[in-house]
C-alpha positions as CSV (number, residue, x, y, z in Angstrom):
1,X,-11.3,7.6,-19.2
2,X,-15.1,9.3,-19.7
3,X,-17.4,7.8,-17.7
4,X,-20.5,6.4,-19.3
5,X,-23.7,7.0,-17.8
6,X,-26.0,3.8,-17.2
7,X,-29.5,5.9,-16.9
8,X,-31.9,3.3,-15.3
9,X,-35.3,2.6,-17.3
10,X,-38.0,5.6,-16.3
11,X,-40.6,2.3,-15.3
12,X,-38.4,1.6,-12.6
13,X,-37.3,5.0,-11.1
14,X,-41.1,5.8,-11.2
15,X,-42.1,2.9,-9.4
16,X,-38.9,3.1,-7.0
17,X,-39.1,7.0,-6.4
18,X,-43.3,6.4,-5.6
19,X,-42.1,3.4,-2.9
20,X,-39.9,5.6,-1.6
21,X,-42.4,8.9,-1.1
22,X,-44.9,6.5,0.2
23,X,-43.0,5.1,3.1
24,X,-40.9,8.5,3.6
25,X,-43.2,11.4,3.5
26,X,-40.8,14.7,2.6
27,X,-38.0,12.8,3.0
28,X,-35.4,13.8,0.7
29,X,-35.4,10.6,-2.2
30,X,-32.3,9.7,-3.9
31,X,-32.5,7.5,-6.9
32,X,-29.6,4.7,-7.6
33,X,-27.5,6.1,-9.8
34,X,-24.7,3.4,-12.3
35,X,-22.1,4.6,-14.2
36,X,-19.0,2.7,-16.0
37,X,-15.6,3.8,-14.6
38,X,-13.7,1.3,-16.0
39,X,-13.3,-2.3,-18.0
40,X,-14.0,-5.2,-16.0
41,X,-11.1,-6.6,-13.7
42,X,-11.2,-10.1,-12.1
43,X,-9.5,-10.2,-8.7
44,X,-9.9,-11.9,-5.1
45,X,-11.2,-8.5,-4.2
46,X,-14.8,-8.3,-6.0
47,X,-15.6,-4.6,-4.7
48,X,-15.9,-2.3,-2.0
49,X,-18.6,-0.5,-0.3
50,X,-18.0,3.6,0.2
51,X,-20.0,5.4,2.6
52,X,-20.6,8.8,2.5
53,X,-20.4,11.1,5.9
54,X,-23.1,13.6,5.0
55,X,-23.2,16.8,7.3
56,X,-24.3,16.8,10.7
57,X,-28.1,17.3,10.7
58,X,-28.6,16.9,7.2
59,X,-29.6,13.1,7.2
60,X,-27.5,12.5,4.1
61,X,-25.3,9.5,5.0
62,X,-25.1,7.8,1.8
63,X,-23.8,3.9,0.7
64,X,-22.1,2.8,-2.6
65,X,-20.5,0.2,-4.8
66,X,-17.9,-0.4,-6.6
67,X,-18.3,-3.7,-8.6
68,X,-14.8,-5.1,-10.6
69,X,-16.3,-7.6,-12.5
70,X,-18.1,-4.8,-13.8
71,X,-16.6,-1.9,-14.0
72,X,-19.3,-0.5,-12.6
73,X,-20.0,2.3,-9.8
74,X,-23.2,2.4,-8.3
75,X,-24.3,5.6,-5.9
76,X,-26.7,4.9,-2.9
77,X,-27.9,2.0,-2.6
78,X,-29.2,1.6,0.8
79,X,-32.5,3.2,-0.3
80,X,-32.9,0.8,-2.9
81,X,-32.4,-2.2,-0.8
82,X,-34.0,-1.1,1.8
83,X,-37.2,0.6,0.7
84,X,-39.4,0.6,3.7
85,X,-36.3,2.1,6.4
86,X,-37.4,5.6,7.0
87,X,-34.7,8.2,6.4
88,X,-32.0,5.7,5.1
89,X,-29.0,5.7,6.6
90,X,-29.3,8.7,8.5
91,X,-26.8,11.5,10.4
92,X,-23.4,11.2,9.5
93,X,-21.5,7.9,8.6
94,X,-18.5,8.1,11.2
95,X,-17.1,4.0,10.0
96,X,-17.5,1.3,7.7
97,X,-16.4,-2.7,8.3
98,X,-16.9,-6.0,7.1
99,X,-17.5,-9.2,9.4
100,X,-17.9,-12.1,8.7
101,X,-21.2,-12.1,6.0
102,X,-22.3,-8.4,7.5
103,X,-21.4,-4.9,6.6
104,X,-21.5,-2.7,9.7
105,X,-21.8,1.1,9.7
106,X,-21.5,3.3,12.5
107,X,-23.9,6.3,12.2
108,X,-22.6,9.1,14.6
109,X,-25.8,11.7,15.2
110,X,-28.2,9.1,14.1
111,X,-26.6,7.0,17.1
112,X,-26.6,3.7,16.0
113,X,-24.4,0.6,14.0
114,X,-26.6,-0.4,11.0
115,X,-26.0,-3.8,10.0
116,X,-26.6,-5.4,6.9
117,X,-26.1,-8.0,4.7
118,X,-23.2,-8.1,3.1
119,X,-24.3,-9.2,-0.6
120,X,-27.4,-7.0,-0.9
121,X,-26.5,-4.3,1.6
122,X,-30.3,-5.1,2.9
123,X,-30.6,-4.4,6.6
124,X,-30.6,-7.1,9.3
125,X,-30.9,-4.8,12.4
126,X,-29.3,-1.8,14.3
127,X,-27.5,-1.5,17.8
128,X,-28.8,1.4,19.8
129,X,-25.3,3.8,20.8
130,X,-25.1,7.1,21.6
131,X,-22.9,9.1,19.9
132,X,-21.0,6.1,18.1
133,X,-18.3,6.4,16.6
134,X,-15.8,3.3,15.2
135,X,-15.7,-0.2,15.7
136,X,-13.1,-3.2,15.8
137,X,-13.8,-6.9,15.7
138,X,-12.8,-9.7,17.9
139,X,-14.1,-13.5,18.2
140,X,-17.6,-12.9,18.2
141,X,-17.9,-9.6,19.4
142,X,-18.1,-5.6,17.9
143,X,-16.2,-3.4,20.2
144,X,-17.7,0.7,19.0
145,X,-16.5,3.9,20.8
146,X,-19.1,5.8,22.2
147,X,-18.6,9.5,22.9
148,X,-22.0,8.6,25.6
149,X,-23.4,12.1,25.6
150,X,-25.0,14.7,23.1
151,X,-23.2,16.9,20.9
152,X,-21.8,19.7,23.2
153,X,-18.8,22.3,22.8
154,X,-17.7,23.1,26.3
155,X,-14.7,23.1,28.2
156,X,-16.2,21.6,31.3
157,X,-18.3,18.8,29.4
158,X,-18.2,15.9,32.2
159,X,-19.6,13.2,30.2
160,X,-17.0,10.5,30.1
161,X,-16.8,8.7,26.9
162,X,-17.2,4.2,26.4
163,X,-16.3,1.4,24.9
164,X,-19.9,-1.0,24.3
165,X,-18.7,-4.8,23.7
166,X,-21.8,-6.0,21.0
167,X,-23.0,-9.7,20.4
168,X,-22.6,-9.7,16.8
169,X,-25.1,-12.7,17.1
170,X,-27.9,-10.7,18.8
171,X,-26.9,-7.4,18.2
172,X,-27.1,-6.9,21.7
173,X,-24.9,-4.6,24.4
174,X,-23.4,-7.0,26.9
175,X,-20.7,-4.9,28.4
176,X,-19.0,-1.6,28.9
177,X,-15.8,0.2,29.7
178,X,-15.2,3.6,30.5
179,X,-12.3,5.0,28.6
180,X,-11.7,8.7,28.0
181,X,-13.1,12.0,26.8
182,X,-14.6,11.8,23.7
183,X,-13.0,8.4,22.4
184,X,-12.3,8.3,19.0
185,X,-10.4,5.0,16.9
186,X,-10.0,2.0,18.4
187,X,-7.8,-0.9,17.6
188,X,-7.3,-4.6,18.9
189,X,-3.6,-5.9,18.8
190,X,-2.2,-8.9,20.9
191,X,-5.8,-9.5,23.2
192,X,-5.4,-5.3,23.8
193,X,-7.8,-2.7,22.6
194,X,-6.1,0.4,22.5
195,X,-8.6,3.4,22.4
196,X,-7.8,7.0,21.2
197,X,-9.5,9.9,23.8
198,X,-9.5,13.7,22.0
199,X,-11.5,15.3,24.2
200,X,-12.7,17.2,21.2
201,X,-15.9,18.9,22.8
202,X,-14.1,20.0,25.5
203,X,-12.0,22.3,23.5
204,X,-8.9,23.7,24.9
205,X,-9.3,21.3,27.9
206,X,-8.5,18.2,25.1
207,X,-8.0,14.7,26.2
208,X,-4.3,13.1,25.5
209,X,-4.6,9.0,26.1
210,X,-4.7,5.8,24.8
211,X,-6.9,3.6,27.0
212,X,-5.9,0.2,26.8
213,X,-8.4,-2.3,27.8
214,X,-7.8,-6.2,28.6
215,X,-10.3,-7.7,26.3
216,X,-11.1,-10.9,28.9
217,X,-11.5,-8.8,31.6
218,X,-12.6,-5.8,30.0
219,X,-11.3,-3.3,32.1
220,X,-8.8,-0.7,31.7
221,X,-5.6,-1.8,32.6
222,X,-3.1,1.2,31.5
223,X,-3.4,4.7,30.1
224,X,-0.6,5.9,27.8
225,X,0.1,9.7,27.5
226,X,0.7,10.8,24.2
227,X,-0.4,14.4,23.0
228,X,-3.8,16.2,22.6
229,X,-7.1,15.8,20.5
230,X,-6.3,12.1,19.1
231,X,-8.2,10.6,16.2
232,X,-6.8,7.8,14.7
233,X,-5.3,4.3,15.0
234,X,-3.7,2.0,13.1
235,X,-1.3,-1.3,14.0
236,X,1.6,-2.9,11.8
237,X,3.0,-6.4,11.6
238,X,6.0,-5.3,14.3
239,X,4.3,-4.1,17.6
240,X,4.0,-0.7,16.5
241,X,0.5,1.1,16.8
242,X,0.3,4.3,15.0
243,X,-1.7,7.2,16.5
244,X,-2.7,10.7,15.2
245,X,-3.4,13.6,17.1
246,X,-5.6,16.8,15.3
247,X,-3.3,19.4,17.2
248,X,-5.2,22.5,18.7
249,X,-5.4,23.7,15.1
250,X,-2.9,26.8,16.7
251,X,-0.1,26.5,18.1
252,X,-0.1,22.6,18.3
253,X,0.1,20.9,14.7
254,X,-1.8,17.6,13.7
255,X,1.2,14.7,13.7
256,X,1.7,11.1,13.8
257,X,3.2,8.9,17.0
258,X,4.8,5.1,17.1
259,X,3.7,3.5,19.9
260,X,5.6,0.0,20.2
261,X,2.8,-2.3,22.4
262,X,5.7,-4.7,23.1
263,X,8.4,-2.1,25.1
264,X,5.2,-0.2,25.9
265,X,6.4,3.6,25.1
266,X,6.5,6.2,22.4
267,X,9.3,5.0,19.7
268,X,8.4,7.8,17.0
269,X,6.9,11.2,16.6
270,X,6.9,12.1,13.1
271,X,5.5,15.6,11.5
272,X,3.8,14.2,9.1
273,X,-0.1,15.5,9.4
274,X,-3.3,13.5,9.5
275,X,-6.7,13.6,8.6
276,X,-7.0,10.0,7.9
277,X,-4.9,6.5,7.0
278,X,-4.9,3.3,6.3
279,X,-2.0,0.0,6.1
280,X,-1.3,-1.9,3.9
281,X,1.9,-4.0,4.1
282,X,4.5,-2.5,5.5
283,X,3.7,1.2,4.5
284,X,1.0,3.4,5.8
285,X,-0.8,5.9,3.2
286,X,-1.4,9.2,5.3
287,X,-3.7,11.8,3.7
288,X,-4.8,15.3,5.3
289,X,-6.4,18.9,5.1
290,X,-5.2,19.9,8.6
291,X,-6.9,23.2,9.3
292,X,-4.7,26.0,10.9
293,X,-6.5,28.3,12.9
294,X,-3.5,30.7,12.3
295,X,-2.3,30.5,8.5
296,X,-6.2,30.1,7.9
297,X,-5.4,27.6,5.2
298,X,-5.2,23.8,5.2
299,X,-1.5,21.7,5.4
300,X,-2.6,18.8,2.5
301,X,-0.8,15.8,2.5
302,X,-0.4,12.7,1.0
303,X,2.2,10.9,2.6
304,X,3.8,7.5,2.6
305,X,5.7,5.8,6.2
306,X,8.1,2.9,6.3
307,X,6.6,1.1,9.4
308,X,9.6,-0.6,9.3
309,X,12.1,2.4,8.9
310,X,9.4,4.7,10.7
311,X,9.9,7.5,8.3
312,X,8.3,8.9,5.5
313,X,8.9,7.9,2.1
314,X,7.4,9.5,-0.1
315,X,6.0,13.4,0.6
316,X,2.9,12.3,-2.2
317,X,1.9,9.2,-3.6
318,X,0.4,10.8,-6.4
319,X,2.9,11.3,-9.6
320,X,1.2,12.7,-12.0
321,X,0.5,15.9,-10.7
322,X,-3.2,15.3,-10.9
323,X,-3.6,16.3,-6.9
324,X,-3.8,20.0,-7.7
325,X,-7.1,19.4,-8.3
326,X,-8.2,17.7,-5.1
327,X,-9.8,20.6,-2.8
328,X,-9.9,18.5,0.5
329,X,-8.4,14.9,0.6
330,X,-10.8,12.8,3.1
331,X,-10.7,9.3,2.7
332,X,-7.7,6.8,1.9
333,X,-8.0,3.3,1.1
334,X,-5.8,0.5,-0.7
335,X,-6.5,-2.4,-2.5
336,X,-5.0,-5.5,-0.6
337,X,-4.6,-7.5,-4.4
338,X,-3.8,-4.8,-6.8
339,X,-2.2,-2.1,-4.4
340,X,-4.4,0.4,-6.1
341,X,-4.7,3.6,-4.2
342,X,-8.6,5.2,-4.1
343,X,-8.7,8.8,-2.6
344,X,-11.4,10.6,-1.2
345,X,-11.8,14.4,-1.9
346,X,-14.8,16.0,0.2
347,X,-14.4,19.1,-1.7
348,X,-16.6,21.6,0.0
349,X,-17.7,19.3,2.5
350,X,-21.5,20.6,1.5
351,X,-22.0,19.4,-2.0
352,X,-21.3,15.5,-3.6
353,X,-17.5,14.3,-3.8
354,X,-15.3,12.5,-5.7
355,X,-13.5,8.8,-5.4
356,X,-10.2,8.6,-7.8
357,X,-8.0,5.7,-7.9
358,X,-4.5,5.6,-8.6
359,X,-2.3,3.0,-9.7
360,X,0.5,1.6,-7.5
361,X,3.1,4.1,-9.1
362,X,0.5,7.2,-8.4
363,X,-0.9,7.2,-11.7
364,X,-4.7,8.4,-11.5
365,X,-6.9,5.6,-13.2
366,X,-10.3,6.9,-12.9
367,X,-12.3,9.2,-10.9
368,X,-16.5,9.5,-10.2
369,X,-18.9,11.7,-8.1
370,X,-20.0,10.0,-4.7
371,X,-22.3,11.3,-1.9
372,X,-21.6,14.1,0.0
373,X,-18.3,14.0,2.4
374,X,-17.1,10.7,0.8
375,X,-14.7,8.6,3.4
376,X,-14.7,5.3,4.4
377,X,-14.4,2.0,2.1
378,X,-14.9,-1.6,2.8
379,X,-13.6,-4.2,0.6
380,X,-15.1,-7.5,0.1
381,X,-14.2,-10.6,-1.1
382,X,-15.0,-11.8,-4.7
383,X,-18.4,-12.3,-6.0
384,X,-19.5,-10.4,-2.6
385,X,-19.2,-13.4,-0.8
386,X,-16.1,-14.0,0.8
387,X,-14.0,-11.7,3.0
């Protein structure tokens, strides 16, 4: 389907664009931008929120929406809602979550979680963290990984990484726990947050835990060994929390651990590589570019596990032979109601990207431009106002 282009009136880009250069200076000003990507499609599931990464120091951390009564994509938005915030979003979008009535997005290098309100994406507040990188939700509270310290490549870097427990009511830091090494996902299964350390700027000297933290007490109460530079974390329905390790990008290869919280030990190691995934069900939707420093080329996956089986299969969820044209699959999302699949593709990781959704069977539906480094979505609940 062609995408029609929904050019807003020149009266109001005028007066939006001369808000915007008032309140920003030489700020880099990016007008809202709609187009139709699709017929209109009534579900529990009214849309979804994508935020674009941006590259580090660029200050190009982008939001947009996806409407389905509509049909209708919308790119960056924050701006628009939030005229008088100087430099938007800011450095790097490292997460994206819904809670309650508020969308919260961790900003890495700008080192903070934006909150806003989930309806109008208009800002409530921020939480001050350094180096911030996902958060999880429990009764109340935010729990964000914090890697503590600047941005540093060295093999003896000392600064020990956090977990900061955040009063979603205040916005407000009442607690932390000292994890591991640059921590990375985090999860919260049973009462337990299980944190993933990589150890990433300490490069070869990588981290290689899972810190798992009481939530009552919050403390620390065991740390599972599992294999170097981990990223990401995701839990099934059985006890079993999947965990992904980068590699060394030589000799070690990016793959996928089952971690069953019940009998409390490794139960899988798959080779299956991953850049990023997501559940739904019982089957997790892998997608990757893993970077070998010794082919010089990328593995690209796009992978589908059994929880249950703890296998793969399916080698790609796309069936129409449309994924030769993805450059570098990012992102990877699925629609709870519909089981639509949406896919990121950063492309060049410098220029804008591209969203496409596929069908349940792997049939490509539609596909439109985003921001730059496109990754993480958030659905909401239908007319915005319900989770």
């Amino acid at each position: 389907m062609k995408a029609k282009l929904h050019i807003l009136t020149i009266i109001i880009a005028a007066v939006v664009a001369m808000a915007l250069t008032s309140c920003r200076e030489d700020d880099v000003i990016f007008i809202p931008e709609e187009v139709q990507v699709s017929n209109p499609e009534f579900s529990e599931v009214g849309g979804f929120y994508l935020l674009n990464e941006g590259n580090m120091g660029s200050n190009k951390c982008t939001l947009d929406y996806y409407d389905f009564s509509t049909g209708i994509y919308t790119r960056n938005i924050y701006g628009n809602a939030n005229p008088n915030v100087p430099k938007e979003l800011g450095d790097v979008g490292n997460d994206l979550k819904v809670y309650g009535n508020r969308l919260y997005a961790v900003i890495n290098c700008s080192n903070k979680v934006e909150v806003m309100d989930k309806s109008t994406a208009k800002r409530i507040g921020q939480e001050d963290i350094p180096n911030c990188r996902y958060i999880a939700f429990h009764k109340g509270y935010a729990y964000v990984t914090s890697y503590a310290g600047p941005v540093v490549i060295d093999p003896e870097y000392d600064q020990i990484g956090y977990v900061a427990k955040v009063d979603t009511a205040s916005l407000q830091v009442v607690a932390q726990c000292l994890v591991g090494y640059q921590p990375d996902d985090i999860e919260i299964v049973d009462d337990k947050i299980y944190v993933a350390n990589s150890g990433g700027y300490r490069v070869p000297n990588y981290e290689r835990t899972v810190s798992v933290i009481d939530i009552e007490t919050f403390k620390v109460e065991e740390t599972i060994d599992v294999d170097i530079n981990l990223s990401r974390l995701v839990a099934d329905k059985h006890g079993g929390l999947w965990i992904a390790t980068r590699g060394d990008y030589y000799q070690v290869e990016s793959s996928l651990y089952c971690y069953d919280v019940r009998k409390r030990r490794i139960v899988k190691h798959l080779d299956v590589p991953v850049s990023n995934m997501c559940i739904e069900g019982d089957s997790i939707y892998v997608v990757s570019s893993a970077w070998s420093n010794v082919t010089m080329s990328n593995r690209v996956t796009f992978a589908v596990i059994d929880v249950v089986k703890q296998e793969p299969v399916s080698e790609n969820f796309i069936t129409d032979g449309t994924e030769a044209e993805i450059k570098a699959p990012y992102g990877v999302s699925v629609n709870p109601i519909s089981h639509d699949i949406y896919l990121t593709d950063a492309r060049n990781m410098v220029n804008p990207g591209y969203l496409h959704c596929y069908d349940r069977t792997g049939v490509r539906k539609w596909s439109v431009r985003t921001g730059d480094v496109p990754a993480h979505i958030a659905f909401l609940g239908e007319n915005k106002n319900e989770n």
